[in-house]
C-alpha positions, 0 to 999 in steps of 0.5 A: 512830327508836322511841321506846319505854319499856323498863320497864313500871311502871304499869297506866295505862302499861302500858294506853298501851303495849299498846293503842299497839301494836296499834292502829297494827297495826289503823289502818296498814292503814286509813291506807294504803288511805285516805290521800286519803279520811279519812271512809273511814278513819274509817269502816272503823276506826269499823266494827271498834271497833264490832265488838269492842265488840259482843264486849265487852259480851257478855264483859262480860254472862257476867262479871255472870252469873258475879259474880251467880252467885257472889254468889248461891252465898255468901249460900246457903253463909252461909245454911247455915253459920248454919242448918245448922253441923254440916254445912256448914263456914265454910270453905266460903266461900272457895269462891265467894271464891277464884272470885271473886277469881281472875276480878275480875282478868279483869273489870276487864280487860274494863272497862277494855277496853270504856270505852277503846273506847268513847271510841276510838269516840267520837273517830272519831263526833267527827271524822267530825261535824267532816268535816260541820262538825257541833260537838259541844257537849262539844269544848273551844272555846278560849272561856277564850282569847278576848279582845275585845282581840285584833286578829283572833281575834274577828272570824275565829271563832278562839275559841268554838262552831264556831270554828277552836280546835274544829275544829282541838283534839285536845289532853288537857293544859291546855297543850296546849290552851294552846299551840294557843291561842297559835298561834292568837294570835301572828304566827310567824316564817317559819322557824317556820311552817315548821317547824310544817308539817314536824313536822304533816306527820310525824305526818299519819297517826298516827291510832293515836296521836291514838285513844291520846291520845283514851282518856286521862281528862280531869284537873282542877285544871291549874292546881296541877298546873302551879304543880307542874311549873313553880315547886316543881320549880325550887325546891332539893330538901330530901331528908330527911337519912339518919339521921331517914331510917334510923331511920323506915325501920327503925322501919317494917320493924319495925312490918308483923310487929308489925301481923301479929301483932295482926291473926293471932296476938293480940300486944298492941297496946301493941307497936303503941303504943310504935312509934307513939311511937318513930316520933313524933320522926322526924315531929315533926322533918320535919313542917314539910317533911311540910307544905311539900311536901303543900301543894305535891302537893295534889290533882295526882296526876289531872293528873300521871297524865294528863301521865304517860299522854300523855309515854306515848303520844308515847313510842311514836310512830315517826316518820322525820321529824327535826324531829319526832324532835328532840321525842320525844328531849326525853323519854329520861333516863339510865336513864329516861323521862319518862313513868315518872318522871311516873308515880312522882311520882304514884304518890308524890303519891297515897300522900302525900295518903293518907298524911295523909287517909285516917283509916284509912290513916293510923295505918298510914303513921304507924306505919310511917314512911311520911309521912317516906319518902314525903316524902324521895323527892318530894324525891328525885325533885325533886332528880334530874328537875327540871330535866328538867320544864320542857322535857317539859311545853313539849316535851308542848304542843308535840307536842299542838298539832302533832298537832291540826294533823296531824290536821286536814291529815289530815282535808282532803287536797286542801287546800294547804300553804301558801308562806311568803315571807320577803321579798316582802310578797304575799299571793295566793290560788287558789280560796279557800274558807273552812275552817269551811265544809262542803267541798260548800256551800263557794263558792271566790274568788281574790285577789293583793295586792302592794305594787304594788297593795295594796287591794282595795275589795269591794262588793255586795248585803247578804248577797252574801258580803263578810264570808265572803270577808274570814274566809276570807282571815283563817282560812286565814292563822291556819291558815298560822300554825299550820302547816295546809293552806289550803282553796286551789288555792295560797296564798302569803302573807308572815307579816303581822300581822293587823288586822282590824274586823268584828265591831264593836258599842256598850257602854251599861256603857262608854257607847260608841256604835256609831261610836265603837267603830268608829273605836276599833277603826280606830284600833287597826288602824292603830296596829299598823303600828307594828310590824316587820311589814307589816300586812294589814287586813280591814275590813268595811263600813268606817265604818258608822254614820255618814253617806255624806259623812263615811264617805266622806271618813273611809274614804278618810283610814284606807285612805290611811293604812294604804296609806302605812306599807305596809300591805295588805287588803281592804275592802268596803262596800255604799256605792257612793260609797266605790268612788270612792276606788279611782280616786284611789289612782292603781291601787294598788287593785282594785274588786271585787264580789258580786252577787245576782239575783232569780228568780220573786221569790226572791232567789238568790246566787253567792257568785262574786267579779267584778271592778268595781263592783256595779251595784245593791243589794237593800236594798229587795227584801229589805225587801219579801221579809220583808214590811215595806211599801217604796217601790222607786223606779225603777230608773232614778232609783234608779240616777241618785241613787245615782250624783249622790250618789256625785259629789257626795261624791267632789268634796267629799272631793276638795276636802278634804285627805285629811290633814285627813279 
């Protein structure tokens, strides 16, 4: 299917259809060629705007010679049409005038031009910094959607600087970036994934599109603009009725020869005056609609434009995947697309706002009826598209949170999409890496959860890799859900509901101290198994901040819990004693660990997952190596302690019922 405007109302419109057409020409190429190497496709496009922009700014160069030229020319005619009169005619100057006039046409066109390839090149430079995990500070982070609260964004790095929302965002709309945010937020159901992963596939290598829907200007005041499009567009149309409409609209074709006359031939200006007051009733009679609606329009007409630029750029897109298909239809009228019909409205709102404030502009639209005109088709246009606008703006967030999906899958073809199980509670991962990471530092683990063994118990060293390991299971089920590729050999999952405690810290303004909100944030893991979903928990360094006797009893108590309302997770600690907890669960838990080593003094890890239980710790050899004076027992000792105090909590844990922890 082509999706494909048939009338050509606008410069903007025109500038989206032009450049969509030739750049897909330009990209197809480069996308074919590369289709498994995206930092070459990048690269090769990146190198051929550069070129082109080398020849615009030397175009752009001979166009300030000539405006210089011609400046220079008509102060010297102005100069001898003053000094020399009986020589040179003032007529003279339309010379340079018309000269200038009939080049300004193709200046602005190579400005235009050269500020669009500019931010074409800007979004190649930006994906390329993102191949390399660079984040530049101007990439929207997603930071207004975090919310403490959440149960996992906070700790999986969802939201902020060097977050997923930034590697992932390619959206130009407020709700485009909204969208992707709640895909980010919400647990999908199965189908819906993946369908997510169907349409993200069909728009994979539309790099011609997302340069398009780079160029686009950024746009304020969202907000109103979306008031707009969501509340006045339901409300009833108030089309002004026909005859105030009549006599405006022939008061004003009667006013442009009337204002010619005054400005050419002399005609008195009482002429202009008694249209002025002709036209009074007509305003005095709608101006309560008049209001109503500039109220309604005021100051949208940038981020109606941008809408209507976007809605464009889909517009265009070809694509032979039906899911995807079902979407750009959402955007063809009777006669009409969406994209015009955005336009126009805006086009209307911005002779509207003019209308009313502009001193100069407006005795012109009072004298010539436009106020009433202007007024009655926004309502017109109401009144035919309104019950259309709804589904273009959901149908334009929609599309844009799905082509900051593609684009990323895009970006890692070696990653896997993942399988979504709609029955089987499992989630199992092959060579799993986390995604924020750079591909070439990344270290890869693997790990099975199933109901018949539903916990993994991680230990090891401080800095060894626990929590990494837990984001990575967490990042790349937020990817799942937004219908992205996994840094993973293979990666099947159920559509849990995340719950996750790691990044866990006190409030002197709410007088809560690190325990409590550990617990707090416990308690909130637990409750959400509640739910109709089966729960996977991450818990990092569970319980920290009290002592090893009732961390050990408490942890056990939680796990237990969350165990019997069939929940699923990991959990990792560096206390050794809570590693016993597996050997009371009756093989329904795994021990796992990470470990380190220490060579010529220089602490060296591996990041590597292994099975069973750390056998030392490097709290005292990191303590000396920042040059803290420690004393290290013996090795031996040490060891023996660890594992008396390891006995010694388990039997008191198991004298205690775990009902009562």
């Amino acid at each position: 299917m082509l999706c494909r405007r048939q009338n050509r109302e606008s410069e903007d419109r025109h500038a989206v259809e032009s450049s969509m057409s030739s750049e897909n020409a330009e990209n197809s190429s480069a996308v074919d060629k590369s289709a498994n190497e995206p930092g070459r496709a990048y690269n090769d496009r990146l190198q051929e705007i550069r070129t082109e922009i080398a020849a615009g700014e030397e175009a752009d160069r001979r166009f300030v010679k000539i405006r210089t030229g011609l400046g220079l020319g008509t102060i010297l005619l102005l100069v001898l049409c003053i000094g020399e009169p009986e020589k040179v005619a003032w007529s003279w100057l339309l010379v340079p005038i018309s000269i200038f006039l009939g080049v300004l046409p193709f200046d602005r066109r190579c400005m235009s031009r050269l500020e669009r390839l500019r931010l074409m090149r800007r979004f190649h430079e930006s994906r390329l910094e993102r191949l390399q995990r660079v984040f530049s500070a101007e990439l929207a982070d997603g930071s207004e959607f975090a919310s403490e609260l959440h149960s996992w964004t906070g700790d999986l790095d969802v939201f902020g600087q060097g977050s997923l929302f930034q590697m992932l965002n390619e959206c130009r709309t407020a709700p485009g970036r909204r969208q992707l945010a709640e895909w980010m937020r919400e647990v999908p159901a199965a189908d819906q994934v993946r369908l997510r992963q169907t349409r993200a596939e069909g728009l994979k290598g539309a790099i011609g599109l997302r340069e398009s829907l780079a160029c686009i200007p950024e746009a304020s005041n969202w907000e109103a603009a979306e008031s707009v499009l969501r509340d006045w567009v339901r409300e009833p149309a108030r089309p002004i009725s026909i005859g105030i409409l009549s006599w405006s609209v022939i008061l004003g074709i009667t006013a442009i020869p009337v204002i010619i006359g005054i400005l050419v031939y002399g005609l008195a200006f009482r002429w202009l005056v008694l249209l002025l007051l002709l036209q009074s009733p007509a305003i005095a009679l709608t101006r309560n609609q008049i209001r109503r609606t500039a109220m309604a329009m005021d100051n949208v007409d940038s981020a109606l434009r941008q809408f209507g630029a976007v809605i464009g750029a889909f517009e265009q897109v070809s694509s032979d995947e039906p899911a995807v298909c079902d979407l750009l239809n959402h955007f063809h009228t009777e006669g009409d697309t969406a994209s015009s019909a955005i336009l126009r409205l805006s086009r209307l709102t911005q002779w509207l706002n003019n209308s009313l404030r502009n001193q100069f502009f407006a005795p012109v639209a009072w004298v010539t009826g436009m106020l009433v005109v202007t007024t009655h088709r926004i309502e017109s246009w109401r009144l035919r598209y309104g019950i259309d606008v709804a589904e273009w703006l959901s149908t334009v967030a929609c599309l844009e949170a799905t082509v900051s999906v593609a684009g990323y899958n895009f970006d890692h073809p070696g990653d896997v999409t993942p399988e979504i199980l709609d029955e089987e509670v499992t989630l199992q991962a092959s060579q799993l890496g986390h995604p924020l990471l750079e591909e070439s530092v990344c270290v890869r683990n693997s790990l099975t959860l199933t109901s018949e063994v539903p916990l993994m118990l991680v230990s090891g060293s401080n800095m060894s890799g626990k929590s990494t390991f837990l984001r990575s299971i967490g990042a790349s089920v937020v990817l799942t859900y937004c219908g992205g590729v996994v840094r993973a050999a293979e990666f099947r999952t159920h559509p849990f509901q995340l719950g996750t405690a790691m990044r866990v810290s006190d409030s002197l303004q709410e007088g809560r101290s690190l325990f409590f909100s550990v617990v707090q944030r416990l308690k909130s893991v637990v409750d959400l198994t509640d739910g109709d979903r089966p729960v996977l928990f991450l818990l990092d360094e569970i319980l920290h901040g009290t002592n090893s006797h009732d961390r050990r009893r408490g942890a056990e108590g939680v796990i237990r819990s969350l165990l019997e309302r069939g929940a699923l997770g990991l959990v990792t600690t560096h206390d050794l004693a809570l590693t016993r907890i597996a050997d009371s669960l009756e093989g329904r838990a795994l021990n796992c660990h990470f470990e380190d080593t220490i060579v010529d003094g220089t602490m060296i890890f591996d990041y590597t997952l292994r099975d069973g239980v750390v056998e030392r710790s490097n709290a005292i050899q990191l303590m000396q190596m920042l040059g803290l004076d420690v004393y290290a027992e013996d090795d031996s000792d040490s060891a023996a302690a660890a594992a008396a105090a390891a006995d010694d909590a388990f039997q008191d844990a198991a004298d205690t019922d775990p009902g009562q922890s």
